[in-house]
N, C-alpha and C positions, 0 to 999 in steps of 0.2 A: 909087741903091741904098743908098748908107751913109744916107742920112737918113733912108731908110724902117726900114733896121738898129735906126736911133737912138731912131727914133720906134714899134717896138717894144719895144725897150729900156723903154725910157721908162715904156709901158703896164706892164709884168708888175714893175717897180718897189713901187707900190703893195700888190699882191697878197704880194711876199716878207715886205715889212716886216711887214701884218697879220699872217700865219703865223710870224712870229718873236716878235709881242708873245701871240700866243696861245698860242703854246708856253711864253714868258718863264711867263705868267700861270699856268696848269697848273702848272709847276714852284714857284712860289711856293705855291698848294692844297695840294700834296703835301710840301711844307716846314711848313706852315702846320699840317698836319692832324701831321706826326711830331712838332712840336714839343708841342702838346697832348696826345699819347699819352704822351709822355717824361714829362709835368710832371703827369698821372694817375696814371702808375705810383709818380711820388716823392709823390703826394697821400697813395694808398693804403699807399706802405711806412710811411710815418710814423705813419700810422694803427693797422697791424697792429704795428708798435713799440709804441706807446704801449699798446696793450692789453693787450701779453704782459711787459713790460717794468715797465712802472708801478704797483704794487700800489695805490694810490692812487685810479687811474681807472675807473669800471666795476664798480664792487663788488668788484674782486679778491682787497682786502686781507679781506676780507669774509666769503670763501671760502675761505681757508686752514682756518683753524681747525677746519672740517668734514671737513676730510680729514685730521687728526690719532688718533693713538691713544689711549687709555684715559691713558697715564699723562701725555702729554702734554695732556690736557687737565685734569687734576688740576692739574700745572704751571699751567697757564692761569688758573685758577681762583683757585689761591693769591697769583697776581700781582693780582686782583683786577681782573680787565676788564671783568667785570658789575655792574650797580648792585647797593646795598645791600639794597632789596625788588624784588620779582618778584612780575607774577600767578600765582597758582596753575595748573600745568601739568596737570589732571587730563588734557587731550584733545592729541592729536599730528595734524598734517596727513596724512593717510592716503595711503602711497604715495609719500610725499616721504621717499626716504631717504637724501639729505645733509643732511635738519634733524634726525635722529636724535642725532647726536651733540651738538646743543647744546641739543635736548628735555632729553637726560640730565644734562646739565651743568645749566641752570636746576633741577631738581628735587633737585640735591645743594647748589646755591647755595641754593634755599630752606630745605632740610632746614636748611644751616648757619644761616642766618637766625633762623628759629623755635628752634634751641636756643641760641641766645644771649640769645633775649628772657627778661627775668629772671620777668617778669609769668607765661610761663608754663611755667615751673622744675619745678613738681610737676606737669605734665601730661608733660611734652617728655623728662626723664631719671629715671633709673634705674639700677641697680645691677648690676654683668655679673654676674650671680649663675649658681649652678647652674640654677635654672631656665632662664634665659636658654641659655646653654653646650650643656645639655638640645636644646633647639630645632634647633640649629646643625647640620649635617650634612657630613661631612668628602668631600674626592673628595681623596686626598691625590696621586695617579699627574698629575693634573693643576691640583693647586694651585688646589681652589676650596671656597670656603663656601658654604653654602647655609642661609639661617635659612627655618623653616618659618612660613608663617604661616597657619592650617587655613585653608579653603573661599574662599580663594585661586586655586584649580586646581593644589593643589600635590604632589596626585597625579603628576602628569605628571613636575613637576619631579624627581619621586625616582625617579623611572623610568629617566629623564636623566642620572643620576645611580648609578642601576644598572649600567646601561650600561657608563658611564665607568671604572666599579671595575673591571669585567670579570666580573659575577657569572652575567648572561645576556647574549647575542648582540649582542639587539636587542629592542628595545622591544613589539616583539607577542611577544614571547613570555613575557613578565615573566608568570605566575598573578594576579590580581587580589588573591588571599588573603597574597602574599608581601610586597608593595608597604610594609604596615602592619605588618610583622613585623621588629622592628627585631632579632631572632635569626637570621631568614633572609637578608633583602635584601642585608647586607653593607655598610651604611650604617651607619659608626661613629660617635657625636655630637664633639663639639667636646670637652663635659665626662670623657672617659673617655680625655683625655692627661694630662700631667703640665703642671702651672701652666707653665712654663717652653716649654715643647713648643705650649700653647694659645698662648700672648705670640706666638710664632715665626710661627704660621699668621696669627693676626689682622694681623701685620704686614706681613706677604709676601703670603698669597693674595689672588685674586681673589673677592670679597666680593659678595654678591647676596641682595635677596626680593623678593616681590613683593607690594603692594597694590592696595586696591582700594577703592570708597566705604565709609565704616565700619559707617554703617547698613543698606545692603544685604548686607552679610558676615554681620549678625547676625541679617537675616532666614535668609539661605540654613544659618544655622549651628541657625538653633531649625528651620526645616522639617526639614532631615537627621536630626538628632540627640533632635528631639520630637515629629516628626509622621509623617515617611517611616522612619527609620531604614534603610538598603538593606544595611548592611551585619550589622545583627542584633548591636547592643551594648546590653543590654537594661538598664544599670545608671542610660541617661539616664533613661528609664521611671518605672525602679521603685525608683530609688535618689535620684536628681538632683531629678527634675522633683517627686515629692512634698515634700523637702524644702524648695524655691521655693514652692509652692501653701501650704505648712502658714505661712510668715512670711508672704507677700506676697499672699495672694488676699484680696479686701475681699469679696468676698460668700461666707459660710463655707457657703451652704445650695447652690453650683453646684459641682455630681458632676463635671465634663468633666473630661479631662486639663488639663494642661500647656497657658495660652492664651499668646497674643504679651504681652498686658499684664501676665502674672503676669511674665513673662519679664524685661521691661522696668523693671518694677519693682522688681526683683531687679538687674539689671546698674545703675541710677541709686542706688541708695541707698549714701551713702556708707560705710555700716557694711557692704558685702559683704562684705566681707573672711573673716569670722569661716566664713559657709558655702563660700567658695573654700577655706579649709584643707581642712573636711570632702570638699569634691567633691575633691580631688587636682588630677591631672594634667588632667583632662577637661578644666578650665577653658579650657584652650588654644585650643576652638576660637571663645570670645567673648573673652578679654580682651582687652587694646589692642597696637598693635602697637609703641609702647612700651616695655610689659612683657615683648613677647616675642620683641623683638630690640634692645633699645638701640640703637635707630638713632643719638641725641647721646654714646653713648660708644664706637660702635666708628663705624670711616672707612669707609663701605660702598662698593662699585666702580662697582654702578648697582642703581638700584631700579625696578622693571620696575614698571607700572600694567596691570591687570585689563584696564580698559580700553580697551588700546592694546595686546593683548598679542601679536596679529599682528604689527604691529612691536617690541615690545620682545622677544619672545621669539630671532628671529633676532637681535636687536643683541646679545643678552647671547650668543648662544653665537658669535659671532663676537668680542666682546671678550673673552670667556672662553678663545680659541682653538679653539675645540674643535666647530665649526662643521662641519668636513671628519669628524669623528667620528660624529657623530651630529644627528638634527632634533628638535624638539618637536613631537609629535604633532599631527596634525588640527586644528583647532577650529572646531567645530562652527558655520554662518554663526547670528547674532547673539547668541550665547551670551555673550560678553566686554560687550557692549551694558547699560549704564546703564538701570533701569528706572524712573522716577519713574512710573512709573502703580502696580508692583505695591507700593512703599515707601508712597505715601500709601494703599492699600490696607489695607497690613497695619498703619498709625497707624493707622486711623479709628479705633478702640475705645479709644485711648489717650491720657490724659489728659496737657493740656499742659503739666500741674505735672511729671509724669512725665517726656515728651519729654526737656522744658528740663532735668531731672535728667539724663539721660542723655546730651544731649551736652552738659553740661554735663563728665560724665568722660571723652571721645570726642573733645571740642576739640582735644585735643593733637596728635589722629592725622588729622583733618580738616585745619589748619593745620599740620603737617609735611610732608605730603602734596600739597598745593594743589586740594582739596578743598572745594567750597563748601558755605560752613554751610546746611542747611538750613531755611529760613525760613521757605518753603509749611509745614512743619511746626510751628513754633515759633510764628508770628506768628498 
């Protein structure tokens, strides 16, 4: 009986140890598999360290800057982080608005650029004169400037600006006939403080206008004001446009109004000057924008493009503060939109000794701007 005990025994021997190396083994698995989880999770933390941590890794350092304010990015700029030239910004990635902030920044580093170049000195500066000051339109409750620069869409802008003074509500309700009436709107200029009182605002406020291609400005400024007139100012007519036609028209035997070439030829000749006295004020809505806001002598906050003015128009009333105040109107889908079809349109009739005359006085505002020369025209 004990042998047979033993000799059981003996059998089911076998069988424990198996079940003990198979259990060993499982446990070693399940060590095997935490120790790997343990050394993922320290993969991963170092990982998410190093990205939140390191400005250096990942574009980080890259990204600051865009999420700065106005005057900090002034700072930015005066530190010199950007190179000395820059392509021309005429277009902005549409819908990308953390590149708004350094769109604006390039096109105040070029602005500085171009008026340092000495080569183009008598294109780039000017004199803050009355004229100028003229332009300038005050929001004093909110500390802003506003330089006007006509057929810009700078209708809106003094609407905007209506607004802000507190003269009407809200923007639909402004009269259309008010907007241009610088007795009603309640839009004071710049030039109607005292020198001392001007220095204080240029320094302190926040500073803005808007551009746009120069040669398309001056079509939309001869159709308004020579060919549609909408608003019934009968002096471009019968006062302006014969004066242009009686120096500049080469064939003295064609009846028609006021064409694009007589037009052009008047704005390229370097003797304008003499009939800009005569014309006054009106001149404003062709001459340069230069003339009509010293961009190289006053420190502007941002300069808005035509072009891009679905995003420049929210950047500026949000750097302006005044975002939570009031919107910029509507715009119209592709109205802000570049038209090189209707510009070589409106050359064909015009000669290239002409052209080359005319931007030749236009250069200044084309390269401060980052605005490309023209060349389908010129060449």
């Amino acid at each position: 009986m004990n042998l047979g005990l033993s000799s059981c025994v003996f059998q089911e021997e076998p069988a424990v140890i198996w079940l003990t190396f198979d259990n060993m083994h499982h446990q070693w698995l399940l060590l095997a598999v935490c120790f790997w989880v343990i050394f993922m999770f320290m993969v991963a933390s170092k990982f998410i360290t190093l990205t939140f941590k390191d400005p250096d890794v990942y574009g980080s350092k890259q990204d600051f800057p865009f999420l700065t304010t106005m005057p900090e990015l002034e700072k930015w700029r005066d530190e010199k982080h950007l190179p000395t030239e820059l392509k021309p910004t005429g277009k902005v990635l549409s819908g990308n608005r953390l590149n708004q902030p350094m769109v604006h920044l390039e096109r105040l580093e070029l602005l500085k650029n171009v008026c340092r170049d000495a080569a183009l000195r008598n294109l780039s500066h000017t004199t803050v004169s009355k004229f100028v000051l003229d332009r300038i339109f005050v929001c004093d409750k909110h500390k802003i400037l506003f330089c006007q620069t006509p057929k810009v869409g700078n209708t809106q802008w003094k609407k905007v600006l209506i607004v802000l003074n507190g003269v009407f509500p809200s923007i639909e309700e402004i009269p259309e006939n008010v907007v241009h009436d610088h007795e009603k709107n309640g839009l004071p200029r710049l030039s109607s403080f005292s020198d001392s009182e001007i220095q204080k605002r240029l320094k302190s406020y926040f500073k803005f206008f808007i551009v746009r291609d120069p040669f398309e400005r001056l079509i939309s400024a001869f159709k308004d004001k020579f060919v549609h007139n909408p608003r019934f100012e009968p002096w471009y007519r019968h006062e302006i446009a014969p004066g242009i036609i009686r120096k500049y028209r080469k064939n003295r035997t064609e009846t028609r109004g006021l064409q694009f070439e007589d037009f052009v030829r008047y704005l390229g000749d370097p003797n304008h000057r003499w009939l800009d006295l005569q014309f006054g004020d009106h001149i404003i809505h062709w001459v340069t924008y230069v003339e009509l806001c010293a961009p190289c002598e006053i420190n502007y906050s941002v300069i808005g493009h035509h072009e891009t003015l679905e995003e420049d128009a929210p950047y500026i009333l949000k750097e302006a503060g005044i975002d939570h105040l009031v919107s910029y109107p509507t715009i119209p889908p592709g109205i802000t939109v570049y038209n090189k079809t209707k510009v070589e349109h409106y050359f064909l009739g015009v000669s290239k000794r002409d052209i080359r005359r005319l931007y030749a006085r236009f250069e200044g505002d084309f390269k401060l701007f980052g605005y490309q020369k023209p060349d389908f025209l010129l060449n």
